[in-house]
N, C-alpha and C positions, 0 to 999 in steps of 0.2 A: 540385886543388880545395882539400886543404889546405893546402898554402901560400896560394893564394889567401885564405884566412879567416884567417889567422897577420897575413897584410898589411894585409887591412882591418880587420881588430878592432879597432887603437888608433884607428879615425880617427872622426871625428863623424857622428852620424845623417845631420844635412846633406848631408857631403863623399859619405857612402857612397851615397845619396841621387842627389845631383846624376851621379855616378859611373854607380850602374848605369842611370838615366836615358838616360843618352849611353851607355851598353852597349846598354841594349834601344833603341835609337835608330836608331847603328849595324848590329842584329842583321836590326831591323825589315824596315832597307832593304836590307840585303843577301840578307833571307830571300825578300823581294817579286821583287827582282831573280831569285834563284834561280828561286823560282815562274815568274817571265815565262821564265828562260831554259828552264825544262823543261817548259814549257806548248810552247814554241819545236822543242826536242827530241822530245817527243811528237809533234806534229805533224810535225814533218820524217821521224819515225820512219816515222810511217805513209804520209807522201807515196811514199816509199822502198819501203815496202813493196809496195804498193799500185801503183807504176811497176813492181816488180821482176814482181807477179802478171801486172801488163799486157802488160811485155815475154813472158815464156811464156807467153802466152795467145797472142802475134799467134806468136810463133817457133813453136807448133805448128801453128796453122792457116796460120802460112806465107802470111798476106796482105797484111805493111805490107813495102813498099819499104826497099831497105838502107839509104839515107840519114835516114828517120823511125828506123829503128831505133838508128841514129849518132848521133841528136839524142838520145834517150831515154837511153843510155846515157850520153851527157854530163851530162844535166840529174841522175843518178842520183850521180853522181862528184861533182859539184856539189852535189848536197842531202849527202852523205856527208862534202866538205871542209868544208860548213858546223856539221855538228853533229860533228868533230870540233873545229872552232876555238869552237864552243859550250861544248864538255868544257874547251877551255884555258881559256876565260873564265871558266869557273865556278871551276877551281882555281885559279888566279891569284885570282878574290875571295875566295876560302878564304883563300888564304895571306895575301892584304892584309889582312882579318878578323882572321886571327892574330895577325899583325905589329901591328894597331891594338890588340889586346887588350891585349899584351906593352907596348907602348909606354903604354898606360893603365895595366898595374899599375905599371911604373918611376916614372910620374909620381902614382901614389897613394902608394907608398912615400916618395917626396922629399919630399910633401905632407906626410907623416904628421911624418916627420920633421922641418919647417922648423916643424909647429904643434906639439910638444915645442919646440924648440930656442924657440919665439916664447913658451911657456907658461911655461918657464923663466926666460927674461929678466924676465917679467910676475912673475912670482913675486917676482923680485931687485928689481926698481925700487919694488913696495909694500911689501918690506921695508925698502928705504932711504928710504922716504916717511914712513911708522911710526917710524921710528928719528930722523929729520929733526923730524917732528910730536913728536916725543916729548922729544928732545931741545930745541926751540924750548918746550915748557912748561917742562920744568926752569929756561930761563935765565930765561924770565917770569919765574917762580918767586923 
């Protein structure tokens, strides 16, 4: 987080501005995604659960046929590979999230620095403007 404010310190309200903007932008939609995805996991959770009670309910009373039982089991395996490929999607957005942070501070740093190196130049050409104006009086003169 320190470095992070070392970086953006030299740059403009604006820049910083327009920046965290497209951060919480970013953060927004990723967070919403998360949300839906673990609204998605909660409920598979419980699906899971909730199958898992059913199957021991009927396996003690010993009244659903073995192939309803076959099926149950699948659809359990199945809710199970889904909120595992759930858990990858989430980390995989983590690590993109990251990646796009990382990738925003690099190009707030180039930023910072291309408006030095532009502030610099601006600096040089009103002084040879001045000196131009200045010297154009003298020859009046």
């Amino acid at each position: 987080m320190s470095q992070l404010k070392d970086k953006v310190r030299g740059l403009s309200k604006a820049k910083i501005e327009k920046l965290l903007f497209t951060l919480m932008d970013e953060c927004d939609a990723t967070n919403a995604e998360n949300c839906m995805l673990k609204e998605v996991c909660a409920k598979l959770k419980k699906d899971v659960r909730m199958l898992e009670r059913n199957k021991q309910e009927l396996e003690r009373v010993n009244k659903i046929p073995q192939c309803e039982k076959l099926r149950a089991e699948e659809k359990i395996l199945t809710l199970c590979k889904d909120l595992d490929t759930l858990k990858d999607l989430m980390n995989t957005r983590k690590k993109v999230f990251n990646t796009d942070i990382s990738i925003l501070e690099c190009e707030s740093l180039n930023l910072k620095l291309r408006l030095e190196s532009l502030v610099s130049e601006n600096n040089q050409l009103r002084e040879k403007v001045h000196k131009a104006e200045s010297d154009l009086a003298q020859n009046k003169r």
